[in-house]
Each structure stands twice: as structure tokens, then as C-alpha cells.
N, CA, C and O of each residue as an XYZ file, in Angstrom:
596
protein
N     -20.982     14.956      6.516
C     -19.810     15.454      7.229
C     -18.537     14.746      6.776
O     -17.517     15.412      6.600
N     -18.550     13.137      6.537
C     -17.231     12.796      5.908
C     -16.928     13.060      4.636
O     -15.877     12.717      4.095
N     -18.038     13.820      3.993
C     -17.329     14.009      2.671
C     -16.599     15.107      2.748
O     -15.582     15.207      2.063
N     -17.076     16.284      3.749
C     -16.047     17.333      3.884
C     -14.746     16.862      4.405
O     -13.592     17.151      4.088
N     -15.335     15.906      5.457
C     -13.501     15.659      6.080
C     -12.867     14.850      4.930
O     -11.663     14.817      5.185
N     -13.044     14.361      4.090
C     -11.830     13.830      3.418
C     -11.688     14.616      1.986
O     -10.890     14.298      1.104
N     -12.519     15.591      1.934
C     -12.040     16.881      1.108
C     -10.633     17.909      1.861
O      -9.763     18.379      1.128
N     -10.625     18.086      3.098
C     -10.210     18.504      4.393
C      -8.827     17.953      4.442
O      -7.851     18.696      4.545
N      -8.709     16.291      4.349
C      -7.881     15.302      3.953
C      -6.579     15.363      3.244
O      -5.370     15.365      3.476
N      -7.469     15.414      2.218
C      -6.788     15.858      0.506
C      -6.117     16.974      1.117
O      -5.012     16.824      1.640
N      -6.670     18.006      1.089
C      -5.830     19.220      1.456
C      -5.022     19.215      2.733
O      -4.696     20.387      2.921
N      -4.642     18.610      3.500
C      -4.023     18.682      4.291
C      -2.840     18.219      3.788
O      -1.847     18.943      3.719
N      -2.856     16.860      3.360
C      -2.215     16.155      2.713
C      -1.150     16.754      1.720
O       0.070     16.594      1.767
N      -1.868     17.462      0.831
C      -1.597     18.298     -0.397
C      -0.372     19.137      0.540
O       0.844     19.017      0.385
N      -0.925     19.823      1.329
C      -0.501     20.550      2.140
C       0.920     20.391      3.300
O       1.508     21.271      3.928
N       1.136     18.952      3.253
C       2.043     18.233      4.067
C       3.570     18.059      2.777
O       4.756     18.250      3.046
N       3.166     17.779      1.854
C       3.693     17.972      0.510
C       4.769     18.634      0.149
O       5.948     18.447     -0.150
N       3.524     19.961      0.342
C       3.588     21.619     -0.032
C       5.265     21.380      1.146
O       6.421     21.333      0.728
N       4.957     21.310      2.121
C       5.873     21.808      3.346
C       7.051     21.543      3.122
O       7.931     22.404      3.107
N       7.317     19.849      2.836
C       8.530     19.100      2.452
C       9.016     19.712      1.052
O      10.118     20.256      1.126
N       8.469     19.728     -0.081
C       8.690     20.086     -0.811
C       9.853     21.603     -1.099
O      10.770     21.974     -1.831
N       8.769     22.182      0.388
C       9.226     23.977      0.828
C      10.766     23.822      1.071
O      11.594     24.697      0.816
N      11.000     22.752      1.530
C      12.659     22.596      2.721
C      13.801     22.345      1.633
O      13.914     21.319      0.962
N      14.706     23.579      1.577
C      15.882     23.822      0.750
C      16.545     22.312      0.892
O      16.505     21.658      1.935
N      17.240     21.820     -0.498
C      17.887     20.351     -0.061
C      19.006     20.592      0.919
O      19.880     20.150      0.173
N      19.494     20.850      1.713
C      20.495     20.640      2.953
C      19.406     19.813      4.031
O      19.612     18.646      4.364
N      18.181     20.640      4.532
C      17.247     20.218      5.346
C      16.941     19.013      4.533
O      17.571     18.019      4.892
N      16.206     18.863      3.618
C      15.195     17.756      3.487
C      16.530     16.157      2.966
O      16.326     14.961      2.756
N      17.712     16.962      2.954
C      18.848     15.922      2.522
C      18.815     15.087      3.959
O      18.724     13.880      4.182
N      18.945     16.430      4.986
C      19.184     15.815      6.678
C      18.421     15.304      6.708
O      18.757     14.122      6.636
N      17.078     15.441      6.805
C      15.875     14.450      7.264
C      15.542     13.432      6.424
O      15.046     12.440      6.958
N      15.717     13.428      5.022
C      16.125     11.925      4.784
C      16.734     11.022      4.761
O      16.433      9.901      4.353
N      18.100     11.564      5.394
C      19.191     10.440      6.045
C      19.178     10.012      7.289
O      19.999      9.230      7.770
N      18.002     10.639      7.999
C      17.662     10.497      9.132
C      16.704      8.913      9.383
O      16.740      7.898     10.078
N      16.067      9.409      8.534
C      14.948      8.792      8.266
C      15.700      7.087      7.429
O      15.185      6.025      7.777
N      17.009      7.070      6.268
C      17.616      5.771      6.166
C      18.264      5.410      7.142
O      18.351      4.213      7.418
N      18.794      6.266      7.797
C      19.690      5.312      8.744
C      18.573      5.000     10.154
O      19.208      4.624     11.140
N      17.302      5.083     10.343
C      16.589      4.594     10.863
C      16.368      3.028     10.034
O      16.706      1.963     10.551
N      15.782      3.140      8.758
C      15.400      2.413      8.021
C      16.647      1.404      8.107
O      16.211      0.290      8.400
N      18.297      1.393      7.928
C      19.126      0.867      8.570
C      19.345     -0.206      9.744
O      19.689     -1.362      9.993
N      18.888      1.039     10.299
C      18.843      0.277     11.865
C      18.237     -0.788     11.874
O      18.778     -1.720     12.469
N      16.899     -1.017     11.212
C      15.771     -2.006     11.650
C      16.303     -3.017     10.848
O      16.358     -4.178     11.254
N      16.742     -2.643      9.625
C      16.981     -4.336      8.938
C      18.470     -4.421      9.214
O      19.014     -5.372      8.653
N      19.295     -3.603      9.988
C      20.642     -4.656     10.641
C      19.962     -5.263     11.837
O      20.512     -6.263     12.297
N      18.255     -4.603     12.747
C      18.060     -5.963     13.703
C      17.515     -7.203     12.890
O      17.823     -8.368     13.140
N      16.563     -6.745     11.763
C      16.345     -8.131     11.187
C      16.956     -9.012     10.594
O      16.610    -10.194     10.564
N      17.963     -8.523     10.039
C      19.073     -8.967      8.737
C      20.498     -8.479      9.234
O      21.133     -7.712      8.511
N      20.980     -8.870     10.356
C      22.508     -8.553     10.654
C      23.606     -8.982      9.988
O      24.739     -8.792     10.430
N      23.369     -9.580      8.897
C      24.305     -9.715      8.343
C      24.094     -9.617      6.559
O      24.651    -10.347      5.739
N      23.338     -8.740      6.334
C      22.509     -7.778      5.385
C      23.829     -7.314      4.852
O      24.641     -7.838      5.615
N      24.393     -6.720      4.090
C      25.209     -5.788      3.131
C      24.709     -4.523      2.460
O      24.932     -4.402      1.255
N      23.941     -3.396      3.222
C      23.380     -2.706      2.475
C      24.192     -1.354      3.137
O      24.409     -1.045      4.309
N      24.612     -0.557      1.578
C      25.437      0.669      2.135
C      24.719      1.477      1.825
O      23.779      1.305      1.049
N      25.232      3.274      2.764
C      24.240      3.835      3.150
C      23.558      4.657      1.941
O      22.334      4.762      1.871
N      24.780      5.463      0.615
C      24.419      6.021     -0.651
C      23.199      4.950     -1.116
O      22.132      5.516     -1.354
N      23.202      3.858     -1.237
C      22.561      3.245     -1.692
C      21.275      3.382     -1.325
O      20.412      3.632     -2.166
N      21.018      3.246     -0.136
C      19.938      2.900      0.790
C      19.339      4.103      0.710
O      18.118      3.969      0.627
N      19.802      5.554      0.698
C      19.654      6.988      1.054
C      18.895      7.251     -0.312
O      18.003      8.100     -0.325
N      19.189      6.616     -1.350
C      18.590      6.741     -2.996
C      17.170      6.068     -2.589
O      16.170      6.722     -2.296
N      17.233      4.943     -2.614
C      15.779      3.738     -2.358
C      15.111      4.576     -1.477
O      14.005      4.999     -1.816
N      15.598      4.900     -0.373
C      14.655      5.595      0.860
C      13.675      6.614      0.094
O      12.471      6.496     -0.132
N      14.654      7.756     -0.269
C      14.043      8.829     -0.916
C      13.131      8.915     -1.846
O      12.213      9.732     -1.910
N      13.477      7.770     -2.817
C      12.413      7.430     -3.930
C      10.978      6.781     -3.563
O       9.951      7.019     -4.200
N      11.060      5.923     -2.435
C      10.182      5.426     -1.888
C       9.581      5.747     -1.151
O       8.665      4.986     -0.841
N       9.686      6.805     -0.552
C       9.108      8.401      0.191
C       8.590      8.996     -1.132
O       7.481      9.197     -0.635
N       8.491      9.298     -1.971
C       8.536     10.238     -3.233
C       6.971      9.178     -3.561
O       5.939      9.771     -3.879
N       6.974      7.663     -3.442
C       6.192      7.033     -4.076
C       4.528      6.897     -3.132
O       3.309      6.966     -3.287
N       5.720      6.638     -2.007
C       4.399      6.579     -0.621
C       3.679      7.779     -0.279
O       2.592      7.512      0.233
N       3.900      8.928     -0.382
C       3.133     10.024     -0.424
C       2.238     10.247     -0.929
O       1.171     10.450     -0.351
N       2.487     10.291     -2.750
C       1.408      9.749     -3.419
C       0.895      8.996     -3.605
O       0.057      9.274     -4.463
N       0.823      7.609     -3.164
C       0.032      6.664     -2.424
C      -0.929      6.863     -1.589
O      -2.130      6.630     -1.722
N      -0.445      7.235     -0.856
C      -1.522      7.946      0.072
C      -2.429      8.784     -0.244
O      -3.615      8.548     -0.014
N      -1.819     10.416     -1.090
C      -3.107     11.166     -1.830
C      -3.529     10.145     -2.612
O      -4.481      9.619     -2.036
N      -3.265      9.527     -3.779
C      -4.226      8.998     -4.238
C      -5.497      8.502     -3.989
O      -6.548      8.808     -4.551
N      -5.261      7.526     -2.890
C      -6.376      7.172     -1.905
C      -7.033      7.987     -1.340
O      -8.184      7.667     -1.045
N      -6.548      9.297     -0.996
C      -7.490      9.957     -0.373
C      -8.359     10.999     -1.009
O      -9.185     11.768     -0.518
N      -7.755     10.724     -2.795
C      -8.325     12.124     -3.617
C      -9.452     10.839     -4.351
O     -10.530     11.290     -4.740
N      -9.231      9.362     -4.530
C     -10.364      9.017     -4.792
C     -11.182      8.738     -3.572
O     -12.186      8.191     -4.027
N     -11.261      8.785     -2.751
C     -11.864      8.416     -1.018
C     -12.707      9.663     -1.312
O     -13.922      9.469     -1.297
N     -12.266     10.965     -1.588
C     -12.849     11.888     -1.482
C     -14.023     12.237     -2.641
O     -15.058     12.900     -2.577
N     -13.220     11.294     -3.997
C     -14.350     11.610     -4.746
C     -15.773     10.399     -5.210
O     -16.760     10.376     -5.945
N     -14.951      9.389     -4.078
C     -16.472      8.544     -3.925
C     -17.501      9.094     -2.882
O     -18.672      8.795     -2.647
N     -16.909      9.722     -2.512
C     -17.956     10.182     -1.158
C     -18.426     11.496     -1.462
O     -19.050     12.109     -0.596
N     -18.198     12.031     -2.629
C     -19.146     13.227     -3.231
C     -20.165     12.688     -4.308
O     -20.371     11.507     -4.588
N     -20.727     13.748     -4.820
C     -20.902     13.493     -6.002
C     -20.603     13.348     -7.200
O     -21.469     13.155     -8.053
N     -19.221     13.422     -7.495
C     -18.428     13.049     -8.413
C     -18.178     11.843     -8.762
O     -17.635     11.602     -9.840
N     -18.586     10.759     -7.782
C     -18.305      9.706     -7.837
C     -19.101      9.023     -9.369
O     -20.304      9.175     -9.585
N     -18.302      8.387    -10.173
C     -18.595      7.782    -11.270
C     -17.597      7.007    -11.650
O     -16.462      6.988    -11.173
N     -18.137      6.190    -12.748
C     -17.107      5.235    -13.765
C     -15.690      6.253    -14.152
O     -14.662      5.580    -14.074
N     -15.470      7.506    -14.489
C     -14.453      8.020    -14.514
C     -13.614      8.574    -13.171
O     -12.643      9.305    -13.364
N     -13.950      8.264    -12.006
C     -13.033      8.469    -10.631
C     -11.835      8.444    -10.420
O     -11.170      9.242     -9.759
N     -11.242      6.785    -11.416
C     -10.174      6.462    -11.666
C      -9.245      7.646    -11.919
O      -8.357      8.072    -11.179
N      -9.710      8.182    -13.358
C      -9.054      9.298    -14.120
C      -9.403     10.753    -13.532
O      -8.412     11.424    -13.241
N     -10.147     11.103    -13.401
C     -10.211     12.260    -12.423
C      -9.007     12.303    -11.164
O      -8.151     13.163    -10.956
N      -9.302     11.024    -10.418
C      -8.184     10.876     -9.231
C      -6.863     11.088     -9.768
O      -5.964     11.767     -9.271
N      -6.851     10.475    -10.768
C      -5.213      9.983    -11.030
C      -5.235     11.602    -11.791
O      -4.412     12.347    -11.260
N      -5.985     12.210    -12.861
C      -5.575     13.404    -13.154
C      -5.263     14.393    -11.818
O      -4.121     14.843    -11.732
N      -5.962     14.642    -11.077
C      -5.453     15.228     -9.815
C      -4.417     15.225     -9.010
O      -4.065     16.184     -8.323
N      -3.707     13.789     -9.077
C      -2.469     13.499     -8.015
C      -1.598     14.136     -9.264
O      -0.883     15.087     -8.947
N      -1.577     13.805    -10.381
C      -0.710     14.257    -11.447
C      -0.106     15.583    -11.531
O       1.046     16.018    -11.533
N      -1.329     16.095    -11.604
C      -1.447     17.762    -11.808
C      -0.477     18.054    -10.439
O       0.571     18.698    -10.398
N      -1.035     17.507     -9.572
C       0.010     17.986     -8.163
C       1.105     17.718     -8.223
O       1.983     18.562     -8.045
N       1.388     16.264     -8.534
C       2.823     15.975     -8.908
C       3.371     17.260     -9.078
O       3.954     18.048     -8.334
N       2.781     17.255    -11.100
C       3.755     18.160    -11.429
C       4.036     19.816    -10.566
O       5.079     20.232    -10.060
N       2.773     20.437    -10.651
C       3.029     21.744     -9.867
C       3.955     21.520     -8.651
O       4.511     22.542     -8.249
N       4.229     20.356     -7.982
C       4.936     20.680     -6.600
C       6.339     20.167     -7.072
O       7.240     20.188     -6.234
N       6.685     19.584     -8.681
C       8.001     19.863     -8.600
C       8.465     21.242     -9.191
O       9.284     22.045     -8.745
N       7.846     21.268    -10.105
C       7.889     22.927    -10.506
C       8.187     24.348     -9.406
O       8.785     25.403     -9.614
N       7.383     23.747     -8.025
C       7.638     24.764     -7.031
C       8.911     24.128     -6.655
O       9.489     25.042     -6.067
N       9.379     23.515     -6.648
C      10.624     23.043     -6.206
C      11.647     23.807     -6.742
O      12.629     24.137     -6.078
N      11.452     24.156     -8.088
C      12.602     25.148     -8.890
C      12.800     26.465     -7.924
O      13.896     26.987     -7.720
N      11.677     26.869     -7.418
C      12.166     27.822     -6.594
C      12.310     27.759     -5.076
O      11.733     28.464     -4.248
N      13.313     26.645     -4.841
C      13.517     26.347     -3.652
C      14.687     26.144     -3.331
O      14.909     25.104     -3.949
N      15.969     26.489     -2.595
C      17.452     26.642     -2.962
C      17.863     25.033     -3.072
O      17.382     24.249     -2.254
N      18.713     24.595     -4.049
C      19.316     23.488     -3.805
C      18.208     22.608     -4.652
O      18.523     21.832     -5.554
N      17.243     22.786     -4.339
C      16.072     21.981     -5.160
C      16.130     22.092     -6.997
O      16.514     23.018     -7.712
N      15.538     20.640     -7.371
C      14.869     20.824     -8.869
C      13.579     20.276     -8.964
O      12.743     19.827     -8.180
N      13.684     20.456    -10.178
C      12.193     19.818    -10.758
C      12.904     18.647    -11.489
O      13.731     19.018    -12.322
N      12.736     17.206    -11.332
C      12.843     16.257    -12.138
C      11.764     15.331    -12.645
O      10.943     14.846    -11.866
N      11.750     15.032    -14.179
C      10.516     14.029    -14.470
C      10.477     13.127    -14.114
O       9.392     12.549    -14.178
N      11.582     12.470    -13.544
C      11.459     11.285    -13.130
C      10.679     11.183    -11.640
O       9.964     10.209    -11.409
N      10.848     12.156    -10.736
C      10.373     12.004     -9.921
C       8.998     12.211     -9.817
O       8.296     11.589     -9.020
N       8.435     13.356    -10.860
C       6.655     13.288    -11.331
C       6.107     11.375    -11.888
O       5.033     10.839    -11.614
N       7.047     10.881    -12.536
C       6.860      9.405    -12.629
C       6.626      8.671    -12.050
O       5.900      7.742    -12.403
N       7.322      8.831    -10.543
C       7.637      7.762     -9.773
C       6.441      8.336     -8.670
O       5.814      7.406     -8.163
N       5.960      9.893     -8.150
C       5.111      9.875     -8.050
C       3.845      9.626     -8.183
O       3.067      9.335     -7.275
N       3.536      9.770     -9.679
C       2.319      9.754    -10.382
C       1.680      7.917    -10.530
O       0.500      7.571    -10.586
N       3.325      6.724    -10.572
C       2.801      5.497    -10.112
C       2.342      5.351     -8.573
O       1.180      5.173     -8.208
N       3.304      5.444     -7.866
C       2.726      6.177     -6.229
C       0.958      5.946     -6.573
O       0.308      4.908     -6.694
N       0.548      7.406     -6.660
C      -0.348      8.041     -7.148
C      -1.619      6.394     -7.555
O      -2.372      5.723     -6.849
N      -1.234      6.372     -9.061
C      -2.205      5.097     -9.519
C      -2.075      4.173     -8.419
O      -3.042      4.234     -7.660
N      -1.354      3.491     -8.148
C      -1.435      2.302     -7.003
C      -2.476      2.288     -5.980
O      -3.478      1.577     -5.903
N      -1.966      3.384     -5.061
C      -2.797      3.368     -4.237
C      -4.356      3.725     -4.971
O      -5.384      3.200     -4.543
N      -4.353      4.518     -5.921
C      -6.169      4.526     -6.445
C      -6.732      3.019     -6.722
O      -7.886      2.685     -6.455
N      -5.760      2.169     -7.290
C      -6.179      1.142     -8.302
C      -6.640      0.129     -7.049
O      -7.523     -0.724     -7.139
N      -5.719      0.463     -5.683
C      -5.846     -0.362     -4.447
C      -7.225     -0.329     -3.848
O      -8.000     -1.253     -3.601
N      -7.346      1.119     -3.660
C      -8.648      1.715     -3.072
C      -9.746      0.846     -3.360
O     -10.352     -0.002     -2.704
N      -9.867      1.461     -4.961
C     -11.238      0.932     -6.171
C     -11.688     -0.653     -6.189
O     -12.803     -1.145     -6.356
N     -10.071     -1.431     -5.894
C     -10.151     -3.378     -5.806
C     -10.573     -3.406     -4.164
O     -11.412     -4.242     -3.828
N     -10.145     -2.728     -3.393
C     -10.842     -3.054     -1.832
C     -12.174     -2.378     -1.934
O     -12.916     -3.218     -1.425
N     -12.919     -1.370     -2.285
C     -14.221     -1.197     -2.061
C     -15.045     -2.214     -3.287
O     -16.121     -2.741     -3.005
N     -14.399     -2.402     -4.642
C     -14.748     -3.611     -4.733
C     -14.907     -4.752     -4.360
O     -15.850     -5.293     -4.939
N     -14.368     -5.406     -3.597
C     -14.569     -6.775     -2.530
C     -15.291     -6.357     -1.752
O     -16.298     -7.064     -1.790
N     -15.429     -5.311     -0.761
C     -16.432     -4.852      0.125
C     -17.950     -5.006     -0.559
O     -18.912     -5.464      0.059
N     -17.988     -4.613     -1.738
C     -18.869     -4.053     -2.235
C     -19.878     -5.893     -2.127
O     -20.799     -6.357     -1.456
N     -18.846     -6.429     -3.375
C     -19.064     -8.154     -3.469
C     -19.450     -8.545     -2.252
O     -20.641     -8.789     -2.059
N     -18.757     -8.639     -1.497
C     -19.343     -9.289      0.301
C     -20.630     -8.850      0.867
O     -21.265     -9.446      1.737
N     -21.033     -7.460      0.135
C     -22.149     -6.795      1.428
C     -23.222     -7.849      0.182
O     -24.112     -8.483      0.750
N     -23.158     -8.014     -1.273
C     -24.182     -8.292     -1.734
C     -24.579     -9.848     -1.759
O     -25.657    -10.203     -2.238
């Protein structure tokens, strides 16, 4: 049963993507300035006397949203393919070919989205996203693995 749910996962995920991706840039501009000047807020309580302006911050935010997403699939497209039968010495590359492939197709759908593009840089900054969290996954079920034996 958990191998379906984190097949289930993946696609939801994929699917959460899909949505943001969907939102013409006026919307997804609003909700990511929403989302820095939250990010704002918290480090003028930690750091009140911080210097960080908002263009600035509104760039980092966005990119780092762009990275954490695929972070997350990653983990969950190799999660999904240790817990099938796919699972092998090539998982790594399978996973990481998969977040890729998505990358790219969901900036590509972006071309047809008003206000939106497709940029490589942002398939880049995804696709590290992407490796990290796999490379994270693979070193924590490795230590797990070490401890149970």
C-alpha cells in the first residue's frame, strides 16, 4: 500500500507544480511577494536591524521556492522508486532523470501561460533542487541502513 501512496505522492506533487506553474505572472508575482514580505517579517523579528530590501529579497524568495519544490519531488520520486521495484544501483539517475524531464516540460508549459516564460536557468536551479534532495534521501537511508546492521 505505501508504494502506491508515494506513487500517489509524486503525482500530487507533480500536480501542485502543474497549478503554480498554471497562474499567469500578475497572480503568482502577488503570491510571491506575499510570501517575501512574510519571509521579511520574520528576519526583521530576528535581525531588526538586518538591511535587506524588498526587490532583492522577492528574487532570493522566488528562486528558492523554484529550488525547494524540487527538493521535495526529488525525494519523493526516489522514495517512490525505492519502494517499488525499480529500486536499484541506478535510482539516483532514474530519479534525477524524472525531476528533470518535469523541470523541463513545466517550463515549457509556462510559455503558454500569459506573462509567463520558459527560462534555463530556472530548469537549473530546479533540477539542483531536484539532485539535493535525492542525494539527501539516498545518505539518510544510508545511515539508517548502517545502524539497523
Amino acid at each position: 500500500m505505501s508504494k502506491v501512496l508515494s506513487f500517489v505522492a509524486v503525482i500530487l506533487w507533480m500536480g501542485l507544480i502543474f497549478f503554480f506553474s498554471s497562474q499567469p505572472a500578475v497572480d503568482s508575482k502577488e503570491l510571491s511577494l506575499g510570501v517575501t514580505e512574510m519571509f521579511l517579517s520574520i528576519v526583521e523579528m530576528a535581525a531588526p536591524d538586518s538591511d535587506l530590501f524588498m526587490e532583492n529579497s522577492h528574487h532570493f524568495v522566488r528562486k528558492n521556492a523554484h529550488f525547494f519544490i524540487y527538493f521535495v519531488l526529488g525525494i519523493l520520486v526516489v522514495r517512490a522508486l525505492r519502494l517499488s521495484k525499480f529500486w536499484n544501483k541506478k535510482d539516483i539517475g532514474l530519479a534525477f532523470l524524472i525531476c528533470v524531464i518535469y523541470t523541463i516540460s513545466d517550463e515549457l508549459h509556462q510559455l503558454f501561460v500569459p506573462g509567463r516564460g520558459a527560462q534555463v536557468k530556472d530548469v537549473l536551479i530546479d533540477s539542483a533542487g531536484a539532485l539535493v534532495g535525492i542525494l539527501l534521501y539516498r545518505w539518510l537511508i544510508g545511515l539508517r541502513n548502517k545502524r539497523k546492521a
